[in-house]
C-alpha positions in Angstrom: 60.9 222.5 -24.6 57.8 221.0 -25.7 54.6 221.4 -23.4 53.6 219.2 -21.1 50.1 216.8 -22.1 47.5 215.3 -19.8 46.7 211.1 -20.3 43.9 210.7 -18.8 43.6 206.8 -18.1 39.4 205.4 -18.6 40.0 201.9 -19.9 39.2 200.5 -16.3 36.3 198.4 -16.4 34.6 200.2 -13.1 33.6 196.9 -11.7 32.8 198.0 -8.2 30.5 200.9 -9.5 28.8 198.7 -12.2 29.3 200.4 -15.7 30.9 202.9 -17.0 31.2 205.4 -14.3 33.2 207.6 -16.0 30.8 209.4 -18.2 28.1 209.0 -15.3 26.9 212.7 -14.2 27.6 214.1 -10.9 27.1 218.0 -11.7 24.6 220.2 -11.7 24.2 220.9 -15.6 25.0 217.0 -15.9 29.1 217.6 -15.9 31.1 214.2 -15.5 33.6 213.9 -13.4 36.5 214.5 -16.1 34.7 217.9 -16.9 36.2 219.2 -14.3 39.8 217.6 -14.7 39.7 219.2 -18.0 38.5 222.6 -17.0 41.2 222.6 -13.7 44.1 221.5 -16.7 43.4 223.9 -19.0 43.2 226.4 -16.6 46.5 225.7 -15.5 48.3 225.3 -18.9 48.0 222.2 -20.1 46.8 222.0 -23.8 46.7 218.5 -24.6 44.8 215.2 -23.7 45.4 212.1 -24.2 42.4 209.6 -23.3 43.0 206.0 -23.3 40.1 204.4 -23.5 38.8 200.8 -25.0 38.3 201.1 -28.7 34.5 199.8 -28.3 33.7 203.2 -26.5 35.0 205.5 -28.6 32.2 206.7 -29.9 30.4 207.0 -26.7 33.3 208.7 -25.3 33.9 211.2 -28.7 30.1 212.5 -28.1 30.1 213.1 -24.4 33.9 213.6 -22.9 35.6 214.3 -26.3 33.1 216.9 -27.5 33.6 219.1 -24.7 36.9 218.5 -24.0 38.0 219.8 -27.6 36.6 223.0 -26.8 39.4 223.4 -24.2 42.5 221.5 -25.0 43.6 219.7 -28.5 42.0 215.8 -27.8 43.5 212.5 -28.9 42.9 209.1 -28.3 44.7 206.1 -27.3 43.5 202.4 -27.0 44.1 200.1 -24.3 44.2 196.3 -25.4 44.7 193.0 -23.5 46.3 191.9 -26.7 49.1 194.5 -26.4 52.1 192.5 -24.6 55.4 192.2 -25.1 57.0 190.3 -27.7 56.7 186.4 -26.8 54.7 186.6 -23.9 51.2 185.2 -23.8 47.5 186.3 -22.5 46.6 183.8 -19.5 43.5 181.8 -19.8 40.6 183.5 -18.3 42.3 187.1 -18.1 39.6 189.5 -18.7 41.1 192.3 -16.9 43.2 195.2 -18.7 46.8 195.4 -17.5 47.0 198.2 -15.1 47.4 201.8 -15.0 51.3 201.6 -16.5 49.7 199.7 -19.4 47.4 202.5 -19.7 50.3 204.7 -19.9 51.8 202.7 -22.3 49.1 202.8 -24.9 49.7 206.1 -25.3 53.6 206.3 -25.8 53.1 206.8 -29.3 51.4 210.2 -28.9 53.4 211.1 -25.8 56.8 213.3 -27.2 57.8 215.3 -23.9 56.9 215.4 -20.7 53.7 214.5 -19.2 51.1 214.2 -16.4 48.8 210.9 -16.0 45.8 210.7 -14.1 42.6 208.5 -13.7 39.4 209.3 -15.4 36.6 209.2 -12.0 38.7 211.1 -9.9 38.2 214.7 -8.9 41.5 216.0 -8.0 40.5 219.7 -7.4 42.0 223.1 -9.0 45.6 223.5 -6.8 46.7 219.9 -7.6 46.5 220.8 -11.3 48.4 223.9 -10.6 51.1 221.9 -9.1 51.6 219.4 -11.3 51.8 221.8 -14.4 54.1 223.5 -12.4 56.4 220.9 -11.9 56.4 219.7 -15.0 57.8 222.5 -16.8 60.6 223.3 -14.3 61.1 219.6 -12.9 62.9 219.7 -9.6 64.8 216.0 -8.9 68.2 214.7 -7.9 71.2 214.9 -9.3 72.1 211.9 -12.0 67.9 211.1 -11.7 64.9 211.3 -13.5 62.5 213.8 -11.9 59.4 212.8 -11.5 56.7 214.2 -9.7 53.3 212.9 -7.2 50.5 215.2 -6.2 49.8 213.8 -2.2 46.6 213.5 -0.6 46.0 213.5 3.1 44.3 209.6 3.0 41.6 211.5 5.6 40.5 213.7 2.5 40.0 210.5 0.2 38.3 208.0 2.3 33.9 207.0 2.0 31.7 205.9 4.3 30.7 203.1 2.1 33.5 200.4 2.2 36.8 200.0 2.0 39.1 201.6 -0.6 42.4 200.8 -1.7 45.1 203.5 -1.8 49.3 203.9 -1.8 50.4 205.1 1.3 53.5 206.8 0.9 56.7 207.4 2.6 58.5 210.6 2.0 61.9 212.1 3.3 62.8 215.5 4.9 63.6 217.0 1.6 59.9 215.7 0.1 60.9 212.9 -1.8 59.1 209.8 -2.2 61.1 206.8 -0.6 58.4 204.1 -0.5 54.8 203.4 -1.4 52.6 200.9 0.1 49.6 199.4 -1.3 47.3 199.0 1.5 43.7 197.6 0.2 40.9 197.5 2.8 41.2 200.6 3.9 38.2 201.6 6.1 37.2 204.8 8.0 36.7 204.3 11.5 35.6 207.3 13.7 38.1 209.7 13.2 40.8 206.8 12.3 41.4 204.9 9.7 42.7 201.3 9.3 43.7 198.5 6.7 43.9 194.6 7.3 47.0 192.8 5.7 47.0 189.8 4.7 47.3 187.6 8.2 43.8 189.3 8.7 45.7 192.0 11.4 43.9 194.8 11.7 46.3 198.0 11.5 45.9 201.5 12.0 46.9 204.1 9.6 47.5 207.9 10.2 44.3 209.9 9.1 47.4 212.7 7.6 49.6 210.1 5.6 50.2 211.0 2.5 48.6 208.9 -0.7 48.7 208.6 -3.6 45.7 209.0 -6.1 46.9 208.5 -9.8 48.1 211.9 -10.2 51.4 212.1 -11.2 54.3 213.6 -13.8 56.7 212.5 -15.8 59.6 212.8 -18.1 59.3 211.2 -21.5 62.1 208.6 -19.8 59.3 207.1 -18.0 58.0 205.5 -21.1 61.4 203.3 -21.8 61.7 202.2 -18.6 57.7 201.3 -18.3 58.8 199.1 -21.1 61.4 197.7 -19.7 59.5 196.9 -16.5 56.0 195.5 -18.7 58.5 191.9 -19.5 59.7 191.7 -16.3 55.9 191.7 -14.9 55.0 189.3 -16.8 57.9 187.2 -16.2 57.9 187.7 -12.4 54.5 189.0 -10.9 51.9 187.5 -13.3 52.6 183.6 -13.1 51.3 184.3 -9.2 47.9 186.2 -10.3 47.1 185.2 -13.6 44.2 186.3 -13.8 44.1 189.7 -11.5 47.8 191.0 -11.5 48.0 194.3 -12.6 51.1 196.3 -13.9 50.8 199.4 -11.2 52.3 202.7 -11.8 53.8 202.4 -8.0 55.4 199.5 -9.1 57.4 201.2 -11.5 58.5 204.1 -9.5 59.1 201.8 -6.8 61.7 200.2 -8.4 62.9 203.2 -10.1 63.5 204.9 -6.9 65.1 201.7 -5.6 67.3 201.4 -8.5 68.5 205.0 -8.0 67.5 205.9 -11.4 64.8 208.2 -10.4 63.5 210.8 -7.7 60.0 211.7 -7.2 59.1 215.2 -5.7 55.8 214.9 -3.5 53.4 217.8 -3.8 51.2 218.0 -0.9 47.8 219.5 -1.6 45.2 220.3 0.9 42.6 219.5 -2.2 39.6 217.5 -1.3 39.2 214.4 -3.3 36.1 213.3 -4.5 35.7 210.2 -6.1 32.6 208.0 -6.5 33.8 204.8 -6.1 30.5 203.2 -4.7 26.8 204.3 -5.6 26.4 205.4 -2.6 28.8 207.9 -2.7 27.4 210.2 -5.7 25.0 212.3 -3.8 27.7 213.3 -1.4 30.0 214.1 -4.3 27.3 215.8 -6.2 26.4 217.8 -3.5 30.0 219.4 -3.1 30.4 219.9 -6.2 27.3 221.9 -6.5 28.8 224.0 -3.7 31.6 224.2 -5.7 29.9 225.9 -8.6 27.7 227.9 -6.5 30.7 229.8 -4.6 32.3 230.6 -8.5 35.1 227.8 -8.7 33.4 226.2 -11.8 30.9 228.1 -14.5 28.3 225.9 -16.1 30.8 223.5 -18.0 28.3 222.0 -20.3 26.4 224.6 -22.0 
């Protein structure tokens, strides 16, 4: 069985933060957030990553991220291009936006040969959740008939800011810890100890503070890829023509269906890992400031020098 690779998806455009976030540091020796994704992988037996990224910041990326990554795993890259559609279909006027985080995926599938785990680039996913996921990936646990696929969960409490609202998949999950259903809820703002999202009637609704989410942390049999495929026409056919400009091809949205079709289970691992993500300006110092804690207690070592 071949071992299971990281893709670490950091094409997105990071409009909300204003640049390129992802090599923006929030250590104390000036670590970047995917530092400490690739320290927590390695750690936990993954020896491969992938990084799709946009082919302009290769460079950029090859003398901060790649240089120290390929001290702890084996590093290749993987381009993510608006140009890269399916046969016959056609870039809308005005799209500017890259296709989503299955896209993402998809630019890699010519490097991916096994099973593997995807995740985003500015997310900070903590040291367990990588344990899981490894984990998982070398003895998958599904269904019978099914392709097993795996979720890290978040408590949506643990991934929230005090600086806006976020967007996150809210999941459903059945008495055996398989996903049924995610929901995209955007919006999603803190309130006291509460949380809520507005849909799109402008109703405000409230949200358990202990529902699980999902953050972009996920694993996957090489199957995925095919069906990904498959699914990439059918977006364009279907879900684009209403968002031409903004549609995005979602992982959920693939596993969704899969999981509807029958075709695949998804085992949700619940972690009690804080996330940290800076997805506003205002929300570095906070994230700096644990992980500093973080290194001070012994988690990390210096992961620059």
């Amino acid at each position: 069985m071949k071992k299971p690779v990281l893709v670490i998806m950091a094409a997105g455009l990071g409009s909300r933060y204003g640049g390129l976030k992802q090599i923006d540091p929030v250590g104390p020796n000036g670590e970047i957030i995917i530092d400490y994704s690739l320290y927590d992988a390695a750690r936990a037996g993954f020896e491969q990553v992938i990084f799709v990224i946009k082919e302009e910041n290769k460079q950029q990326f090859e003398e901060t991220v790649g240089k120290r990554a390929s001290k702890l795993l084996d590093v290749k890259y993987a381009f993510q291009s608006l140009d890269d559609i399916p046969k016959g279909c056609k870039i809308p006027e005005n799209r500017i936006k890259p296709w989503g985080t299955t896209h993402a995926v998809l630019s890699a599938k010519n490097l991916i040969d096994g099973s593997f785990a995807a995740i985003n680039a500015d997310d900070y996913y903590g040291t367990h959740s990588f344990v899981l996921l490894h984990e998982f990936l070398e003895s998958p646990i599904g269904k019978d008939n099914m392709m097993p696929f795996t979720m890290i969960g978040y408590e949506l409490g643990n991934t929230l800011t005090d600086f806006g609202s976020v967007a996150r998949g809210v999941c459903s999950v059945d008495g055996n810890g398989f996903l049924t259903e995610i929901n995209e809820r955007t919006n999603i703002l803190k309130e006291g100890s509460s949380a809520f999202y507005t849909d799109n009637e402008g109703t405000k609704k409230m949200l358990d503070i202990n529902s699980a989410v999902s953050m972009n942390m996920w694993g996957f049999t090489k199957d995925f890829i095919s069906e990904a495929e498959k699914g990439f026409k059918q977006f364009f056919d279907k879900a684009l023509p209403q968002n031409p400009e903004k549609a995005e091809y979602y992982l959920p949205l693939v596993v969704n269906d899969l999981i509807n079709s029958g075709d695949a289970s998804v085992k949700v691992l619940k972690t009690e890992d804080k996330w940290y993500g800076v997805t506003y300006k205002e929300d570095k110092p906070s994230v700096s400031a644990s992980l500093k804690k973080l290194h001070d207690i012994g988690v990390y070592p210096d992961l620059i020098n």
